[in-house]
ChimeraX commands (.cxc) that place a marker at each C-alpha (Angstrom):
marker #1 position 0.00,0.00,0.00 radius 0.5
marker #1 position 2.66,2.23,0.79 radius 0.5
marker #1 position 4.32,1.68,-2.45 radius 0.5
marker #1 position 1.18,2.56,-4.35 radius 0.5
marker #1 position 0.49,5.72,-2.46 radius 0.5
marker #1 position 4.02,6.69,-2.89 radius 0.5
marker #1 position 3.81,5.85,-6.48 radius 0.5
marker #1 position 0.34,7.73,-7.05 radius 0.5
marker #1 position 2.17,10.75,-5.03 radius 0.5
marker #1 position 4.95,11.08,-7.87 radius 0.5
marker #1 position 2.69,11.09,-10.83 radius 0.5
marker #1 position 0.08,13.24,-9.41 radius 0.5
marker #1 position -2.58,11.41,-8.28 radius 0.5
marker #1 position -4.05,7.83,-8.72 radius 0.5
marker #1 position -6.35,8.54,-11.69 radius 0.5
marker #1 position -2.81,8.95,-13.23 radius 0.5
marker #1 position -1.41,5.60,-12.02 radius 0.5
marker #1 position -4.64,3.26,-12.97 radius 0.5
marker #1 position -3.76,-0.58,-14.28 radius 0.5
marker #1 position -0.11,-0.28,-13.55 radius 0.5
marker #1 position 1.73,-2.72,-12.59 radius 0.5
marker #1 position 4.10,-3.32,-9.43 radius 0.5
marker #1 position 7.00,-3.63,-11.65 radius 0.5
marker #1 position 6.53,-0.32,-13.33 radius 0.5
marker #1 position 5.81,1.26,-9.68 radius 0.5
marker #1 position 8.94,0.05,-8.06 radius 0.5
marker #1 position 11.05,0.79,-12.01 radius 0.5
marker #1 position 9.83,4.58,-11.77 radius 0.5
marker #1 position 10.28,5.11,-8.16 radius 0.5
marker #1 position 13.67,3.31,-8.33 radius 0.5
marker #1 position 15.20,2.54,-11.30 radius 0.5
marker #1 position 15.19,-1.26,-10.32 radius 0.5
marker #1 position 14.68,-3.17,-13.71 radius 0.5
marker #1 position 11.72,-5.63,-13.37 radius 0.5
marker #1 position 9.92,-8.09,-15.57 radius 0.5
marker #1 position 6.19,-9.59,-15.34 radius 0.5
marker #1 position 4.25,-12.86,-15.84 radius 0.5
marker #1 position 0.60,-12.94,-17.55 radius 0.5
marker #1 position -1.45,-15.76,-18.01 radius 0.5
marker #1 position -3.09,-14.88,-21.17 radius 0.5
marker #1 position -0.82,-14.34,-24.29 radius 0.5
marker #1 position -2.85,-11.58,-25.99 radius 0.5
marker #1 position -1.23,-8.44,-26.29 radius 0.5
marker #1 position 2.17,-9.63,-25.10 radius 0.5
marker #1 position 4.64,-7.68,-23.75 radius 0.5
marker #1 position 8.03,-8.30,-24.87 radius 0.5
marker #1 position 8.89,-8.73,-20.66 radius 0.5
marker #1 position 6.02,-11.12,-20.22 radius 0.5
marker #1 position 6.19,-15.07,-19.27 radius 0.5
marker #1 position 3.73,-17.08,-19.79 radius 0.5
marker #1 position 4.57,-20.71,-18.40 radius 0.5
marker #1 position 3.90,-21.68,-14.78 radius 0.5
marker #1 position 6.93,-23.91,-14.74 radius 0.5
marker #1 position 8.78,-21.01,-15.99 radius 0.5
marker #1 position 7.50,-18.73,-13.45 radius 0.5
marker #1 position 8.04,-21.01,-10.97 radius 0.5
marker #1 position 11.44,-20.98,-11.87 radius 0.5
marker #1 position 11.85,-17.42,-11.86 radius 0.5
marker #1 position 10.77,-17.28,-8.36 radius 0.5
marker #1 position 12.78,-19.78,-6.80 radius 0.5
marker #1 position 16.01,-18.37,-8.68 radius 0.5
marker #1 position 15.27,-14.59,-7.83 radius 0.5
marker #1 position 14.27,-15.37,-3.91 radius 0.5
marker #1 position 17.22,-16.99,-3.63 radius 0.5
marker #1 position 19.37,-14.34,-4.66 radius 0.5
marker #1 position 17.60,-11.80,-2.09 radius 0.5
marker #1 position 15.81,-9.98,-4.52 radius 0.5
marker #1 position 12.27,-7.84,-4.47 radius 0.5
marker #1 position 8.98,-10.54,-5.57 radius 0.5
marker #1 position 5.35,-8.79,-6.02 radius 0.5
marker #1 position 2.56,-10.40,-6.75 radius 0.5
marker #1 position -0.50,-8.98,-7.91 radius 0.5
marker #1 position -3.92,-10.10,-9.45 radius 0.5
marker link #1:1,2 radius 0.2
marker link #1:2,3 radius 0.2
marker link #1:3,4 radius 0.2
marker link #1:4,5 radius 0.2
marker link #1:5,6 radius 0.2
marker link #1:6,7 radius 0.2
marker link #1:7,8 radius 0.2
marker link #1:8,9 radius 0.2
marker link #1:9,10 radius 0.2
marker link #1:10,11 radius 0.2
marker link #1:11,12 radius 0.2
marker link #1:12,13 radius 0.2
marker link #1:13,14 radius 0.2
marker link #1:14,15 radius 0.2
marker link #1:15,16 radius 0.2
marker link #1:16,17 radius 0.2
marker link #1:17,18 radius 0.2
marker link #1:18,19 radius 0.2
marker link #1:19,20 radius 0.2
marker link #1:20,21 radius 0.2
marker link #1:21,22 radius 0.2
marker link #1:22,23 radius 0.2
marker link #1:23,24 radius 0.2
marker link #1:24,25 radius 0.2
marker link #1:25,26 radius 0.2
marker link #1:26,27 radius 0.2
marker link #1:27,28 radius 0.2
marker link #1:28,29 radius 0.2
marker link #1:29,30 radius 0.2
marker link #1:30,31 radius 0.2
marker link #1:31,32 radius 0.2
marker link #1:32,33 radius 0.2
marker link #1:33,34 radius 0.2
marker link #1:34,35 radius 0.2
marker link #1:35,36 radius 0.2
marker link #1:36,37 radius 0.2
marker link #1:37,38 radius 0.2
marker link #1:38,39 radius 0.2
marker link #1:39,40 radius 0.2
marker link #1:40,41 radius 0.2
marker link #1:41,42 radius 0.2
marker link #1:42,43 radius 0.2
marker link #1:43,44 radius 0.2
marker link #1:44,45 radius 0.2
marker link #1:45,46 radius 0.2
marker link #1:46,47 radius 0.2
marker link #1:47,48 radius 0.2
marker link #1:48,49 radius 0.2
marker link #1:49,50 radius 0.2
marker link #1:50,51 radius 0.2
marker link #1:51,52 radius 0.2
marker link #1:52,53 radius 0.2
marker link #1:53,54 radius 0.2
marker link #1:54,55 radius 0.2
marker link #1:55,56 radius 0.2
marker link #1:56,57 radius 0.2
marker link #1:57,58 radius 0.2
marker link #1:58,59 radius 0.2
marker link #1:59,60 radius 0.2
marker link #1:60,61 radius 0.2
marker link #1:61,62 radius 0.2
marker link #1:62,63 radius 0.2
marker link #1:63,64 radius 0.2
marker link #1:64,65 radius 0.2
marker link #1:65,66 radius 0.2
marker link #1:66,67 radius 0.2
marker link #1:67,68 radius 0.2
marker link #1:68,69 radius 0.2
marker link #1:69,70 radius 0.2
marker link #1:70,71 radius 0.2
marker link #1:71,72 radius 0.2
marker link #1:72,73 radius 0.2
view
């Protein structure tokens, strides 16, 4: 929550912020690169994943080296 409120602060307000994602929240407050998993493969973004092995993966690999996981729905 405090991310997003933080987040909403820098570009103005939250009307400004709506359908972002946690990735793009902690990149623009930060500069910390970030990529993102979807399940549906329409409109893909060249940073999406789409397996859940894959993801699965990810996770273990990126919590093991200490680094920031979101998850959002």
């Amino acid at each position: 929550m405090l991310l997003e409120k933080a987040y909403a602060k820098a570009y103005g307000s939250y009307k400004n912020i709506e359908n972002g994602l946690v990735g793009m929240a902690v990149n623009a407050l930060t500069g910390a690169p970030y990529e993102y998993f979807q399940k549906d493969s329409k409109n893909r973004d060249p940073k999406s994943r789409t397996q859940a092995n894959e993801l699965w993966e990810f996770i273990q690999k990126e919590h093991k080296q200490g680094h920031f996981l979101a998850g959002s729905t």
